[in-house]
CHARMM internal coordinates of N, CA and C (Angstrom, degrees):
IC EDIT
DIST 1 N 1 CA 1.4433
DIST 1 CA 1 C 1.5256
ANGL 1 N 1 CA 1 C 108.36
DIST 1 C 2 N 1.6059
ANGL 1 CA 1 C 2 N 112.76
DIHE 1 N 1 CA 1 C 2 N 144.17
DIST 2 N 2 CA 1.4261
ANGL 1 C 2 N 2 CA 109.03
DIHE 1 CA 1 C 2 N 2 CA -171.42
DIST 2 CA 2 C 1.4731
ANGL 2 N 2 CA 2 C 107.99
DIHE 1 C 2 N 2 CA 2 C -118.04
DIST 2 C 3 N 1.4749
ANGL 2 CA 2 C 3 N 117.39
DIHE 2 N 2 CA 2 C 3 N 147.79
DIST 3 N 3 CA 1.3350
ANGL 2 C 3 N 3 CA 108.74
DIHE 2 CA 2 C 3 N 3 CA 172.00
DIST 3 CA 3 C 1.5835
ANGL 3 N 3 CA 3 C 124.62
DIHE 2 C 3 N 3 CA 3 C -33.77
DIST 3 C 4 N 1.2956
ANGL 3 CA 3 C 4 N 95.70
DIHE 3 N 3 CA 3 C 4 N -29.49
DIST 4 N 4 CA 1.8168
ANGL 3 C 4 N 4 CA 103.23
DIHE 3 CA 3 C 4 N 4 CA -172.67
DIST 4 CA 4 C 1.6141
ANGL 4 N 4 CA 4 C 108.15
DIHE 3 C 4 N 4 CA 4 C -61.27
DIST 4 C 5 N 1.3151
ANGL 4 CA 4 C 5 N 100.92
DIHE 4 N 4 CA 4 C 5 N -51.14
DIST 5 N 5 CA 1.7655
ANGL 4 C 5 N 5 CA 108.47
DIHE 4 CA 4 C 5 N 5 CA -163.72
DIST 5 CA 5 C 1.7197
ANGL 5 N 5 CA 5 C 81.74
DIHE 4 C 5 N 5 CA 5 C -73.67
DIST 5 C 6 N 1.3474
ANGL 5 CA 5 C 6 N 134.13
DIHE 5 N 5 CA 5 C 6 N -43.59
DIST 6 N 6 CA 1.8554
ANGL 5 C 6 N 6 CA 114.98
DIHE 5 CA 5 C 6 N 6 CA -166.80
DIST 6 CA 6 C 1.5651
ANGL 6 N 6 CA 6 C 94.21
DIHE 5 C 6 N 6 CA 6 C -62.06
DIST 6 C 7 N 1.4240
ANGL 6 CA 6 C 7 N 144.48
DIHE 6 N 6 CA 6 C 7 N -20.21
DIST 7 N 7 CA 1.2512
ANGL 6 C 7 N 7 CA 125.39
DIHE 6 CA 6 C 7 N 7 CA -148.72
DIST 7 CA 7 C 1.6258
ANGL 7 N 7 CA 7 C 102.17
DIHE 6 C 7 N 7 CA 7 C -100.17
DIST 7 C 8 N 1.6869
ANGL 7 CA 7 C 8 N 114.51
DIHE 7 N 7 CA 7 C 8 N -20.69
DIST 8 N 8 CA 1.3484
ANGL 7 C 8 N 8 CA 122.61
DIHE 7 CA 7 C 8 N 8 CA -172.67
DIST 8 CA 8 C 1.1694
ANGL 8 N 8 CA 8 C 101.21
DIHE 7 C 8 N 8 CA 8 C -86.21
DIST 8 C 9 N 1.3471
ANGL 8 CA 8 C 9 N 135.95
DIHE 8 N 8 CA 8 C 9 N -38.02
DIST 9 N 9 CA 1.4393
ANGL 8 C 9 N 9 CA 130.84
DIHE 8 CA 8 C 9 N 9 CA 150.23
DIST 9 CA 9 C 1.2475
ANGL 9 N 9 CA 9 C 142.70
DIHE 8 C 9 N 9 CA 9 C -7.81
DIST 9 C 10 N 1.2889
ANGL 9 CA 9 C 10 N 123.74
DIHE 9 N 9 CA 9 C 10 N 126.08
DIST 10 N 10 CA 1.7735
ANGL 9 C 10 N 10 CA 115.67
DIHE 9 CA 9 C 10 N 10 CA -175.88
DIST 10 CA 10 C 1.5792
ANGL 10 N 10 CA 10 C 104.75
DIHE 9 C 10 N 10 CA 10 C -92.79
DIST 10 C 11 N 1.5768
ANGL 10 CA 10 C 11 N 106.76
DIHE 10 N 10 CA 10 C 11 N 141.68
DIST 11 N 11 CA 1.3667
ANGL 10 C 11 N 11 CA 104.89
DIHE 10 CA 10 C 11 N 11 CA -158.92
DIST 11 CA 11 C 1.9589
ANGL 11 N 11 CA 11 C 105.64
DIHE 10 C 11 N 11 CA 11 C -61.28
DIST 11 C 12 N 1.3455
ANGL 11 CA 11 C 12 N 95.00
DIHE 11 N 11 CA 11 C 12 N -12.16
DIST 12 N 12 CA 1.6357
ANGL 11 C 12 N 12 CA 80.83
DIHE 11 CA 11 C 12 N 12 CA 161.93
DIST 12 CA 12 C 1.8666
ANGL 12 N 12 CA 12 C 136.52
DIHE 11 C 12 N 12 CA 12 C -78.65
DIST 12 C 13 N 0.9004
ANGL 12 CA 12 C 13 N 86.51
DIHE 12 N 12 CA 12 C 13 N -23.33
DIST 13 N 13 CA 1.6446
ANGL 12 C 13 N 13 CA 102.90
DIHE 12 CA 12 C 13 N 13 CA 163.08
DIST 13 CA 13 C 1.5048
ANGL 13 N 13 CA 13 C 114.82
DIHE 12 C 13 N 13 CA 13 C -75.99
DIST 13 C 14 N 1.3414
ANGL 13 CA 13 C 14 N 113.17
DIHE 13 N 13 CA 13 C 14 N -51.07
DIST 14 N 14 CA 1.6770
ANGL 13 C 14 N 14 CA 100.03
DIHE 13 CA 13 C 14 N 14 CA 158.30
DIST 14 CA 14 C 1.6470
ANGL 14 N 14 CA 14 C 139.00
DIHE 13 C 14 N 14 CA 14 C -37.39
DIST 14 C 15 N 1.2196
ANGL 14 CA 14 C 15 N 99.47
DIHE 14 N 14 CA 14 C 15 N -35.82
DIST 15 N 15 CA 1.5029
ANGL 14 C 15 N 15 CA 130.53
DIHE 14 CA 14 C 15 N 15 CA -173.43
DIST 15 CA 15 C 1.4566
ANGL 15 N 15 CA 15 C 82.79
DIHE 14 C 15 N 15 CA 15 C -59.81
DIST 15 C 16 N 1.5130
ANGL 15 CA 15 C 16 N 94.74
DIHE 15 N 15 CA 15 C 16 N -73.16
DIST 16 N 16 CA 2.1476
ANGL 15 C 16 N 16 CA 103.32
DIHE 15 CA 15 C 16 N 16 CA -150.18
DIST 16 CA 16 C 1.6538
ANGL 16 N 16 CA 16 C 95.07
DIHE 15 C 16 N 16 CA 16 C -68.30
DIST 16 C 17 N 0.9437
ANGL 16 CA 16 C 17 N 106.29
DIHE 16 N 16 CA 16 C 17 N -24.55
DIST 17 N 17 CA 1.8244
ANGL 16 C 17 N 17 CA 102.13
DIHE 16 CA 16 C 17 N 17 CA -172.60
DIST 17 CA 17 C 1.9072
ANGL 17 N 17 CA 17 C 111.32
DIHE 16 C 17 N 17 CA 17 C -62.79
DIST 17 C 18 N 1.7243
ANGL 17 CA 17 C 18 N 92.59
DIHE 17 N 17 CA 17 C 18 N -38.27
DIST 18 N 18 CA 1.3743
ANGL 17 C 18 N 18 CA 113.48
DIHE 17 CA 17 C 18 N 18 CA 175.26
DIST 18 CA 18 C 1.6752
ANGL 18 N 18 CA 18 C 124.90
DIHE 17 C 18 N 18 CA 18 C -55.17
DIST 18 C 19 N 1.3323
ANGL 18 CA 18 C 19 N 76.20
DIHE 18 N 18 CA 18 C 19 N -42.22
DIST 19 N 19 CA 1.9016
ANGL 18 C 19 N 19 CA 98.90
DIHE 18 CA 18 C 19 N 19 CA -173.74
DIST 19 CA 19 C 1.5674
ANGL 19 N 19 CA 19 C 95.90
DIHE 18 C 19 N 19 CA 19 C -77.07
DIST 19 C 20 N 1.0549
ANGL 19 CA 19 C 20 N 134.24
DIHE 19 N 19 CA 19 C 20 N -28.62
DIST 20 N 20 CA 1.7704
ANGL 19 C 20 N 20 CA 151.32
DIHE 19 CA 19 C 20 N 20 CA -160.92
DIST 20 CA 20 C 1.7948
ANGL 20 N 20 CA 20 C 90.41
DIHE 19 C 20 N 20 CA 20 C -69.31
DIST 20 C 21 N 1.3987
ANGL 20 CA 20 C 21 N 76.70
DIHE 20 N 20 CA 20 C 21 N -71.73
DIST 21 N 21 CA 1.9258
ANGL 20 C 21 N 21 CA 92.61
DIHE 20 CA 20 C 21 N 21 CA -162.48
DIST 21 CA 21 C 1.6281
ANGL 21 N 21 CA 21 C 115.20
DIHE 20 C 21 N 21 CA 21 C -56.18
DIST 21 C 22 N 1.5510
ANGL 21 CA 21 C 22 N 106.87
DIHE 21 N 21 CA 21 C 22 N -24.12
DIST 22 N 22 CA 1.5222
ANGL 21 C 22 N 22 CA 120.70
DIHE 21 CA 21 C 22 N 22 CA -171.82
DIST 22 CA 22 C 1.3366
ANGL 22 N 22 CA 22 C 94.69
DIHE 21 C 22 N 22 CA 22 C -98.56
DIST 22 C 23 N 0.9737
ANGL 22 CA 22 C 23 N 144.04
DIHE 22 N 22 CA 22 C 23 N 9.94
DIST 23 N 23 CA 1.7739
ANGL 22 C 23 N 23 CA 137.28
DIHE 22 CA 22 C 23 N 23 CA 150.02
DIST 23 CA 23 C 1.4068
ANGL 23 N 23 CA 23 C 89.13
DIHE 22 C 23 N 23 CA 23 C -112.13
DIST 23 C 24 N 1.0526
ANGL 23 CA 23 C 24 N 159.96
DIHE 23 N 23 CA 23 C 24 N -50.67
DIST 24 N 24 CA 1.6276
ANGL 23 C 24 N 24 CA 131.17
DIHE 23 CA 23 C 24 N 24 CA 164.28
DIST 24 CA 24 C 1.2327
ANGL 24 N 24 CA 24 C 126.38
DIHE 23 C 24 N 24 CA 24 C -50.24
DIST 24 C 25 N 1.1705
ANGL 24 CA 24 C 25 N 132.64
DIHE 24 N 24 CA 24 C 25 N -54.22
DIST 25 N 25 CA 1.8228
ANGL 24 C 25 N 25 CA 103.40
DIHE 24 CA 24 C 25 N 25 CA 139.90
DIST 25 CA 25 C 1.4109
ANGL 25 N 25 CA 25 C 147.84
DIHE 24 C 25 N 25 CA 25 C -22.35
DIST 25 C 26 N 1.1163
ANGL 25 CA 25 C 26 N 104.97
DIHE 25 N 25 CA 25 C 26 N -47.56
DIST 26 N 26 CA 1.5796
ANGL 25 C 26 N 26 CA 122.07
DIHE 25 CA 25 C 26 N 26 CA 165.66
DIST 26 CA 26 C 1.3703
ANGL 26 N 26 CA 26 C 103.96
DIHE 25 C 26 N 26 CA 26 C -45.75
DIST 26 C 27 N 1.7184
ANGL 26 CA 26 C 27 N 117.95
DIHE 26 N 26 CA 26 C 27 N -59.93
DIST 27 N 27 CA 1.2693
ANGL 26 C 27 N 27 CA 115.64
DIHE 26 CA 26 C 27 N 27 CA -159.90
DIST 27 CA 27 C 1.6860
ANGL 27 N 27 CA 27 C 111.71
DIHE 26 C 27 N 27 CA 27 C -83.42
DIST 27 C 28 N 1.2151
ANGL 27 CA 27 C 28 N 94.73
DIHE 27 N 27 CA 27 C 28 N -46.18
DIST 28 N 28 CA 1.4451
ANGL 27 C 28 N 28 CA 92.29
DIHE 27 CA 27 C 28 N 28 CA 158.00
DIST 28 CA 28 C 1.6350
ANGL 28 N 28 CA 28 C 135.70
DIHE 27 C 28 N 28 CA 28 C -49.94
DIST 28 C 29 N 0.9505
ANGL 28 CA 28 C 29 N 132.34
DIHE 28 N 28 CA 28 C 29 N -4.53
DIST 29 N 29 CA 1.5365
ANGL 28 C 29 N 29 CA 145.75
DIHE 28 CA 28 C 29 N 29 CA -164.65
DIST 29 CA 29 C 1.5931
ANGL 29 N 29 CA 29 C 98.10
DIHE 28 C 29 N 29 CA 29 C -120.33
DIST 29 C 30 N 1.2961
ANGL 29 CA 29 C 30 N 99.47
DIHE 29 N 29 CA 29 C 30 N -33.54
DIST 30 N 30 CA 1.5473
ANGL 29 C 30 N 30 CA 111.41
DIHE 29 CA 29 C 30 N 30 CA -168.04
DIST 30 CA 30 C 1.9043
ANGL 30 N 30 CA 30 C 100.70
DIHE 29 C 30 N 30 CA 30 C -83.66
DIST 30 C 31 N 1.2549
ANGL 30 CA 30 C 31 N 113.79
DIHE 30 N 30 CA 30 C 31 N -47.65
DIST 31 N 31 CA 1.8748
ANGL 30 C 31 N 31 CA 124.55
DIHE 30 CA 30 C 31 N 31 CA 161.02
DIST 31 CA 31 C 1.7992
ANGL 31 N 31 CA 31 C 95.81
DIHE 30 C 31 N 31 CA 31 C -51.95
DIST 31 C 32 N 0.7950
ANGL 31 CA 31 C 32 N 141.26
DIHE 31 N 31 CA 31 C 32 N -75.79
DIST 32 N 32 CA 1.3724
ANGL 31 C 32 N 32 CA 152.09
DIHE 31 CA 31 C 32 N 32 CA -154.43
DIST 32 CA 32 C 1.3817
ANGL 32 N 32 CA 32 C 100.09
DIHE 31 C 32 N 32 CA 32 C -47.29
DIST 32 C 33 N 1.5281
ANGL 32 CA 32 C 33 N 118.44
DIHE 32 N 32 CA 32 C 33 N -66.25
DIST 33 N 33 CA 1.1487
ANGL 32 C 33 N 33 CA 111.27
DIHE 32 CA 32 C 33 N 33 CA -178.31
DIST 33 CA 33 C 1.8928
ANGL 33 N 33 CA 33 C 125.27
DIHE 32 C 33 N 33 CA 33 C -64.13
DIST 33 C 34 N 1.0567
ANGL 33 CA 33 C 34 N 122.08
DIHE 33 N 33 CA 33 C 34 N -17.19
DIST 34 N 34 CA 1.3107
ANGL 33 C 34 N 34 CA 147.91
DIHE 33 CA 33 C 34 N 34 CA 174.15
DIST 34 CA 34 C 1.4788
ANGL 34 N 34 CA 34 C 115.92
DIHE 33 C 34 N 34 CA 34 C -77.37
DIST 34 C 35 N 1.2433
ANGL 34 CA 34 C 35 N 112.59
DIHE 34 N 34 CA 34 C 35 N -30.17
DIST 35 N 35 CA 1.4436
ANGL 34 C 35 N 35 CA 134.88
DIHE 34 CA 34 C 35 N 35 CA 169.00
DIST 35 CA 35 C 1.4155
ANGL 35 N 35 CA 35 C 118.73
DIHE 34 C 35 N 35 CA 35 C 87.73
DIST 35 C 36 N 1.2360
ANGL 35 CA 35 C 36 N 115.92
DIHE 35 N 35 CA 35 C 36 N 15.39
DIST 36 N 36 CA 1.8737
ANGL 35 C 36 N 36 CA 138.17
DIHE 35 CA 35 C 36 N 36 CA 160.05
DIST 36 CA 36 C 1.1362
ANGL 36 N 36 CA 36 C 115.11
DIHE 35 C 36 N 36 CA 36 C -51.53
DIST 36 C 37 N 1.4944
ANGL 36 CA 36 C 37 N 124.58
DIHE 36 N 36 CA 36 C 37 N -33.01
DIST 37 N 37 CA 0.9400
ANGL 36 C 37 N 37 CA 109.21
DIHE 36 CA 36 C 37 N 37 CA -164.75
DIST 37 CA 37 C 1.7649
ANGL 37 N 37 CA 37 C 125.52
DIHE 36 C 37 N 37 CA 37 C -103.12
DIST 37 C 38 N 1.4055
ANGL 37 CA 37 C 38 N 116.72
DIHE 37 N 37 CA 37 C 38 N 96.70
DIST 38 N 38 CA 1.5542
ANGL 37 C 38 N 38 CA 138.32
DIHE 37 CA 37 C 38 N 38 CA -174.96
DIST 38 CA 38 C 2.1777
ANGL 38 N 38 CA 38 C 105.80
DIHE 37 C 38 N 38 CA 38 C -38.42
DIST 38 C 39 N 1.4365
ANGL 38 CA 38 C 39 N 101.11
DIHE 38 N 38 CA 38 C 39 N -55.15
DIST 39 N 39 CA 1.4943
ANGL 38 C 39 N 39 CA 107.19
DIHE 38 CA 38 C 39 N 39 CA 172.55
DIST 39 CA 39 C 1.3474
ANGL 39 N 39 CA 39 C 140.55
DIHE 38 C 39 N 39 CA 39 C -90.92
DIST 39 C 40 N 1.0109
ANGL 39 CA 39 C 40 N 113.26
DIHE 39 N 39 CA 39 C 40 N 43.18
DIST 40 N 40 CA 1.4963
ANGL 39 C 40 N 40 CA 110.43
DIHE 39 CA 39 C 40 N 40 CA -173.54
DIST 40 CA 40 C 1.5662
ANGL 40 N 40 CA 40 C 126.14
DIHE 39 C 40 N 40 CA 40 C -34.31
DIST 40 C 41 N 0.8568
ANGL 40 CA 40 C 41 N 136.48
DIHE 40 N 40 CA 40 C 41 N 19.07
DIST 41 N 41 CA 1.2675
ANGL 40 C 41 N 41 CA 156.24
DIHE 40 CA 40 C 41 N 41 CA -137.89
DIST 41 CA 41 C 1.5990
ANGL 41 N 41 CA 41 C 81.12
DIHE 40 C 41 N 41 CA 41 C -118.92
DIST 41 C 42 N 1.4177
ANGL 41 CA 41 C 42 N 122.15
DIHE 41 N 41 CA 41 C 42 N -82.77
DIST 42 N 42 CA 1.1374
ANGL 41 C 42 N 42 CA 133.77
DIHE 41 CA 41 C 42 N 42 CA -166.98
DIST 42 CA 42 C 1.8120
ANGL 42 N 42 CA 42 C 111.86
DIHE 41 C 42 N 42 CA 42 C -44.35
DIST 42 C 43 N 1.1879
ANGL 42 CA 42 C 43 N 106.32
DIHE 42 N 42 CA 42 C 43 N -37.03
DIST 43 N 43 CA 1.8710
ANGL 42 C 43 N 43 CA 82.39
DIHE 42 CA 42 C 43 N 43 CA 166.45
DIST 43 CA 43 C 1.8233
ANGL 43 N 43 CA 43 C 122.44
DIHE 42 C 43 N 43 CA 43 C -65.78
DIST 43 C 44 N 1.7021
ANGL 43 CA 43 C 44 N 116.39
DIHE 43 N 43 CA 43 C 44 N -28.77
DIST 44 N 44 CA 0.8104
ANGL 43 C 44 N 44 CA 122.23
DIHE 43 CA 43 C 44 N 44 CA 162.43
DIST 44 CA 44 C 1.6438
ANGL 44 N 44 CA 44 C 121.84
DIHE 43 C 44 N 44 CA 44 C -53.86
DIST 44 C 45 N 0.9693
ANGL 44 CA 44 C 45 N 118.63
DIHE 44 N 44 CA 44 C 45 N -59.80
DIST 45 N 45 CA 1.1933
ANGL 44 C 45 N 45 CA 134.92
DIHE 44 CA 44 C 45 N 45 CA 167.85
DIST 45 CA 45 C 2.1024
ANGL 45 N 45 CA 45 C 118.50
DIHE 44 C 45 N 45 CA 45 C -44.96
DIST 45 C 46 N 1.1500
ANGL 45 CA 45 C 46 N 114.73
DIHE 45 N 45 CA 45 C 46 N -47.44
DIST 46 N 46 CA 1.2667
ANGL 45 C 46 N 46 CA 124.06
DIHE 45 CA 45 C 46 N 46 CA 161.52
DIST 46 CA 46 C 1.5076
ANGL 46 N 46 CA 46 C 122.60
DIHE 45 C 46 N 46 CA 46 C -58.41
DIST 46 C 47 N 1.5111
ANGL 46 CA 46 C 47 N 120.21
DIHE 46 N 46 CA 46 C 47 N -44.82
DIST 47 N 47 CA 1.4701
ANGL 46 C 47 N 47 CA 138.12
DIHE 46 CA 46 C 47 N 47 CA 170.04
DIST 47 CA 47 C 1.6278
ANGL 47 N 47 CA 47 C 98.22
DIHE 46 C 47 N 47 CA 47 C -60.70
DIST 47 C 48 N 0.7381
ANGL 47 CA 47 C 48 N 118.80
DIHE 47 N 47 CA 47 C 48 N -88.41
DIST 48 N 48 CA 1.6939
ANGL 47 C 48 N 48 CA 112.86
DIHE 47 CA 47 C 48 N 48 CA 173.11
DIST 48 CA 48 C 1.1763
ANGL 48 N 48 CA 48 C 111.31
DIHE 47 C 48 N 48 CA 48 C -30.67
DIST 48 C 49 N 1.6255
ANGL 48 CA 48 C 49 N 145.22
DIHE 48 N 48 CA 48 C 49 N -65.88
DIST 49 N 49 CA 1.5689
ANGL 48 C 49 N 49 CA 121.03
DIHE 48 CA 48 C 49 N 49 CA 164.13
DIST 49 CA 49 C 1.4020
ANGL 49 N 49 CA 49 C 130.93
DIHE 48 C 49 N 49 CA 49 C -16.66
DIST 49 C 50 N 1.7912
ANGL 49 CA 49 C 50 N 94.16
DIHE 49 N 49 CA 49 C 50 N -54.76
DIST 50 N 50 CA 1.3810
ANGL 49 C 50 N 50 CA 110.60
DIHE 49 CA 49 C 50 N 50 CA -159.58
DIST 50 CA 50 C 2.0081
ANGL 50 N 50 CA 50 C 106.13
DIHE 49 C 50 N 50 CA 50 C -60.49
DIST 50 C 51 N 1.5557
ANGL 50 CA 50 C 51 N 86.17
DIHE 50 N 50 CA 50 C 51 N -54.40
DIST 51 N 51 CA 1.5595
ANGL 50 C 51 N 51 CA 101.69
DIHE 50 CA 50 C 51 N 51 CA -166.78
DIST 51 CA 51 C 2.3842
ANGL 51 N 51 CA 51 C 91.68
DIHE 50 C 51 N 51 CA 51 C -64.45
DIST 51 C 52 N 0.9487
ANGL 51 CA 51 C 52 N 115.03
DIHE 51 N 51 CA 51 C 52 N -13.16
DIST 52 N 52 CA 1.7020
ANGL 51 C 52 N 52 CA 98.26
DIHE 51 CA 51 C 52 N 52 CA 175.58
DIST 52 CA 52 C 1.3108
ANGL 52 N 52 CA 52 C 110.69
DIHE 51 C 52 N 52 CA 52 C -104.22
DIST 52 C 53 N 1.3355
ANGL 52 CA 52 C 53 N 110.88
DIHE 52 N 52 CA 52 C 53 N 8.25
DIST 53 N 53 CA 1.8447
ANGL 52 C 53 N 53 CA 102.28
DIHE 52 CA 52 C 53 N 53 CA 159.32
DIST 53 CA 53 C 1.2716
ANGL 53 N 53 CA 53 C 119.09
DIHE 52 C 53 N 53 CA 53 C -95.12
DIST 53 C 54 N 1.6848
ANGL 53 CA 53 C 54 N 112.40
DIHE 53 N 53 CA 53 C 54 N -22.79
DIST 54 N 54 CA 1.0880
ANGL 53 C 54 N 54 CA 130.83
DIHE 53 CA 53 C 54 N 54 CA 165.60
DIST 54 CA 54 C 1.9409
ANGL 54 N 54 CA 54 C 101.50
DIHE 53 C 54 N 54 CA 54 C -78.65
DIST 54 C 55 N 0.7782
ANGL 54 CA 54 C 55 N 153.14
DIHE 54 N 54 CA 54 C 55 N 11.85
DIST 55 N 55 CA 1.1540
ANGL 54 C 55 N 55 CA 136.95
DIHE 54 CA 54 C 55 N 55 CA 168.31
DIST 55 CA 55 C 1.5826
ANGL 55 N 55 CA 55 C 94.86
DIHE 54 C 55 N 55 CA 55 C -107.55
DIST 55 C 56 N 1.5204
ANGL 55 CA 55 C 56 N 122.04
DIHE 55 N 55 CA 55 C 56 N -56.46
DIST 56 N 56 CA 1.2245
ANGL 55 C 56 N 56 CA 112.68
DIHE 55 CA 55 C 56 N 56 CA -178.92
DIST 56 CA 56 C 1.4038
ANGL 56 N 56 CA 56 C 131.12
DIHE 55 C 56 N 56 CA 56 C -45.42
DIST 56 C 57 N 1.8580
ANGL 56 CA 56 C 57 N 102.52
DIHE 56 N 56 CA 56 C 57 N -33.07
DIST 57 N 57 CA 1.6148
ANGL 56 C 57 N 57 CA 104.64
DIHE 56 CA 56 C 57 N 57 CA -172.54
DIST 57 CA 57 C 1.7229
ANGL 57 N 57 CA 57 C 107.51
DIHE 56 C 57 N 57 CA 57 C -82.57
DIST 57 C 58 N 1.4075
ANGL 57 CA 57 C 58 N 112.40
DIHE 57 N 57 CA 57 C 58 N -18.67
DIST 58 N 58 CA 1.7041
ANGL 57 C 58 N 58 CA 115.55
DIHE 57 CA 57 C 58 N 58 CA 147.47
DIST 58 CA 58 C 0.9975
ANGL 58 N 58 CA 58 C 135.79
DIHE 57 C 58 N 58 CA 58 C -43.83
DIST 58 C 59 N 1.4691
ANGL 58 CA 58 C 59 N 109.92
DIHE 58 N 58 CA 58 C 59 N -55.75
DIST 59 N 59 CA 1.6169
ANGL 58 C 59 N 59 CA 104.74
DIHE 58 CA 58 C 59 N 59 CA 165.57
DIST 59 CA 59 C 1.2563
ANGL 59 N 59 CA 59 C 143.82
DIHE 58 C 59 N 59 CA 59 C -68.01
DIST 59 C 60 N 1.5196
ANGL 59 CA 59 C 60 N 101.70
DIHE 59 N 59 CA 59 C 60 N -31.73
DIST 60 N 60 CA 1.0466
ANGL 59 C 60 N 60 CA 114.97
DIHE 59 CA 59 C 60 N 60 CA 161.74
DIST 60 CA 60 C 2.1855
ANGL 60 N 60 CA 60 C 124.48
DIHE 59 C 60 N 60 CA 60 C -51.73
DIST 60 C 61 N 1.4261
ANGL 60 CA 60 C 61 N 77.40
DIHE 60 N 60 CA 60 C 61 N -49.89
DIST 61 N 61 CA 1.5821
ANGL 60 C 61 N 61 CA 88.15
DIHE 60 CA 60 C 61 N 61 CA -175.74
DIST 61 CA 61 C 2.0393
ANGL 61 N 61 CA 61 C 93.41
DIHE 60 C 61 N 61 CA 61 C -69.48
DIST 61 C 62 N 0.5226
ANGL 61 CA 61 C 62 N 165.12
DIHE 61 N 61 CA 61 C 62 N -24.59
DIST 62 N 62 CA 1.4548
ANGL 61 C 62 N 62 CA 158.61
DIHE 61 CA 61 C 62 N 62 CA -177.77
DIST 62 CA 62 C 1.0891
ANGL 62 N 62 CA 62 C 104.38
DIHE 61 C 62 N 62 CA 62 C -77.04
DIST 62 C 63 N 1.7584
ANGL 62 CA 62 C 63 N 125.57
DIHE 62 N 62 CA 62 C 63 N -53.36
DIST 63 N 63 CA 1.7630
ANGL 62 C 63 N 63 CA 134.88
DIHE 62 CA 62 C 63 N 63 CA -174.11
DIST 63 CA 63 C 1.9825
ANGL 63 N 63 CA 63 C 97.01
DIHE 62 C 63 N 63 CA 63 C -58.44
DIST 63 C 64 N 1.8081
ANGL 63 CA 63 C 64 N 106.23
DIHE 63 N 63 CA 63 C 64 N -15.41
DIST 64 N 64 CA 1.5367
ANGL 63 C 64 N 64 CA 73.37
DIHE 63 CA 63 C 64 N 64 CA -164.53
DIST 64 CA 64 C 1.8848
ANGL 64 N 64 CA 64 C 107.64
DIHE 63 C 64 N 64 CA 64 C -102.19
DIST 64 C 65 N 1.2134
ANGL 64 CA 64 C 65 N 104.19
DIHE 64 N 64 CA 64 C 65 N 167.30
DIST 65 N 65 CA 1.4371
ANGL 64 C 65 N 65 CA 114.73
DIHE 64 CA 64 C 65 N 65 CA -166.22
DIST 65 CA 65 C 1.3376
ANGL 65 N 65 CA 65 C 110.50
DIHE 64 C 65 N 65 CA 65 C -57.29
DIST 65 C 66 N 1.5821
ANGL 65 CA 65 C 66 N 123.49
DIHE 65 N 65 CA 65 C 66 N 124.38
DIST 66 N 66 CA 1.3834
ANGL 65 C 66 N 66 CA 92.38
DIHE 65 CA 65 C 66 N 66 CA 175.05
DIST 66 CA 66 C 1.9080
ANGL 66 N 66 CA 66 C 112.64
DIHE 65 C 66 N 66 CA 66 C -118.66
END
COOR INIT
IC SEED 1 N 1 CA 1 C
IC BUILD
């Protein structure tokens, strides 16, 4: 996922997208430790999503007037 597609997003879709990726972590961490899991790559890969929706909804919240 790219900053671009989090920024065209309505901050409600951010939300659920957020909540999405943070129970795919869960499960992923949860395979990992169990030893299921073939890609480890993908928790890396999820953490970085997570942390650029959270960067986008930062900037945003700073750009706005207060």
């Amino acid at each position: 996922m790219k900053a671009d597609e989090i920024r065209r997003m309505s901050v409600e879709d951010r939300l659920k997208k957020l909540e999405e990726l943070r129970l795919e972590l869960v499960k992923l961490r949860l395979q990992a430790k169990m030893g299921l899991l073939k890609d480890t790559s993908k928790i890396r890969n999820t953490r970085k999503d997570i942390a650029r929706i959270f960067t986008v909804m930062n900037e945003e919240r700073r750009r706005a007037p207060r």
